[in-house]
N, C-alpha and C positions, 0 to 999 in steps of 0.2 A: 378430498381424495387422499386416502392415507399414502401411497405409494407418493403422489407428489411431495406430499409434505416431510415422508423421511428422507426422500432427495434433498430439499432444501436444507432442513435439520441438518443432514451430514454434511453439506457443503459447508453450511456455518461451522459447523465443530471440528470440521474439517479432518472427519472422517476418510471421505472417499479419496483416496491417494490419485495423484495423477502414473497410468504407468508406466512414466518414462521420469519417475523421481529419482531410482536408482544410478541413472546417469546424469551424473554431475555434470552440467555445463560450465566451460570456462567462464570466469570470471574474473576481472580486475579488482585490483586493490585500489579504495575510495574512500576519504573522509574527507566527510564538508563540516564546517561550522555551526550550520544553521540553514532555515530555507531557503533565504536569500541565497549562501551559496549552489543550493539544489537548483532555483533559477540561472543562477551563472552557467553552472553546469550544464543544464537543459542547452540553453541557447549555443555553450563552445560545442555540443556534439553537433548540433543544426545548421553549425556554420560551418565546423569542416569536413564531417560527414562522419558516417560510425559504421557499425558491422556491430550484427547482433549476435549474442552468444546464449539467447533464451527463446523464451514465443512471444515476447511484444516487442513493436517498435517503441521508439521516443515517442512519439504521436499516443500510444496506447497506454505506455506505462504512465504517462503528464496525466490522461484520464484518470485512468484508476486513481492514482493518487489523488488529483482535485474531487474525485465521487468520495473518497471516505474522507477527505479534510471535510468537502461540505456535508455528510452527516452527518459529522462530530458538531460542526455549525447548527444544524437544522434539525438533527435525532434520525437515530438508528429507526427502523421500524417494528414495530412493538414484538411480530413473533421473535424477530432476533434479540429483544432485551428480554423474552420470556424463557427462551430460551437459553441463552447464556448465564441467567441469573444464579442458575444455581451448579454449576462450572466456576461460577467464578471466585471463589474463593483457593479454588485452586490454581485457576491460571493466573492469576496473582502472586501468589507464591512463588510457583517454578515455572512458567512458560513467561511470563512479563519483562523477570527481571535477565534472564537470555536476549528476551529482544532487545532489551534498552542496550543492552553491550552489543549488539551487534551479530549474536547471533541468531540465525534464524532460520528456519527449515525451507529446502528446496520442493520445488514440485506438486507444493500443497495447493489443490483448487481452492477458489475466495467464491463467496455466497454469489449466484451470476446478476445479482444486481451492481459487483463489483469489477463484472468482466468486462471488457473494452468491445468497441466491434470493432473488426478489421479495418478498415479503411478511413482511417480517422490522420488529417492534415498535423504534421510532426508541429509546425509553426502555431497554426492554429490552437491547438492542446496546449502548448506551453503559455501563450497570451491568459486561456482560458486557468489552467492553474495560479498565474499569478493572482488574477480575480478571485479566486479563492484561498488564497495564503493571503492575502489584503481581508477581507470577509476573515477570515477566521482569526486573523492578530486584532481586526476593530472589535470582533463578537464583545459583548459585555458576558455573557456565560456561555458554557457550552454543555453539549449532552453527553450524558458518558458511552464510555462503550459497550457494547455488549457483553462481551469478555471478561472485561477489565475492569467496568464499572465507571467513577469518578475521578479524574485525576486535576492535579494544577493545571492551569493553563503553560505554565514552563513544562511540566510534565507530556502534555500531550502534545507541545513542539516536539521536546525529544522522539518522543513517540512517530511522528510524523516524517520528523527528520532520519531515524532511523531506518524506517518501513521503505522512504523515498532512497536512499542508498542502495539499501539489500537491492532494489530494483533494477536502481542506474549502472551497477557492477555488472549487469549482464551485457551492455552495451558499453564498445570500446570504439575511439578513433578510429578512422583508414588508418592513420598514420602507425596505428601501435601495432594493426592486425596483421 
């Protein structure tokens, strides 16, 4: 079905804008170390409670994250490595190195094998992410991206550790809100 498939297409390339990017959601200011601290993290919002400032919960954004940590683990699916193949020379270039800093675009849809479902246990996701930041530091290799291709394993912490921020900025304490 062609009509499916340039859905998918666009979501990867991340074409189809969401139309509510234009409004910037608040967000906090957030730097972790490393994943570990992104688990620290997880757990202090779980404990004292948070207010969201995006469309996922804790619960939802632990997923998403643990779903692309484990297909960096386990491989992309081939149309999105066929796809991205030949993009990627230039998301390399100018879209990569914005992310590793920290910046990164708001409101952009992710491929919906990426998307979360609603009703997903904030506790439970966070358990299930560690399982997969353990999986992904034991891997002996890993698969590259679709986008971005091959990277170090130090590289694609950053990368992870970075992706896992932009996320958790949208979620702040009771205490701060």
């Amino acid at each position: 079905n062609t009509r499916a498939c340039s859905q998918r297409c666009c979501c990867f390339l991340n074409l189809r804008r969401n139309p509510l990017m234009n409004q910037v959601p608040e967000r906090r200011e957030l730097q972790l170390a490393d994943l570990d601290a992104v688990l620290n993290e997880c757990r202090r919002l779980l404990e004292t409670g948070y207010q969201r400032h995006g469309n996922w919960s804790l619960g939802q954004i632990c997923n998403h994250l643990r779903l692309t940590i484990d297909a960096n683990v386990q491989g992309y699916p081939t149309w999105m490595m066929l796809i991205g193949l030949p993009l990627r020379p230039l998301l390399r270039r100018w879209f990569l190195p914005k992310l590793m800093q920290g910046i990164s675009p708001v409101g952009i849809r992710t491929a919906g094998r990426f998307v979360p479902a609603q009703d997903l246990s904030d506790a439970e996701e966070i358990n299930q992410l560690e399982t997969s930041i353990r999986q992904f530091r034991n891997a002996e290799s890993l698969h590259g991206h679709p986008g971005f291709g091959q990277m170090s394993k130090e590289d694609f912490e950053q990368f992870h550790l970075v992706h896992a921020v932009h996320h958790l900025r949208f979620l702040s304490t009771d205490a701060a809100a």
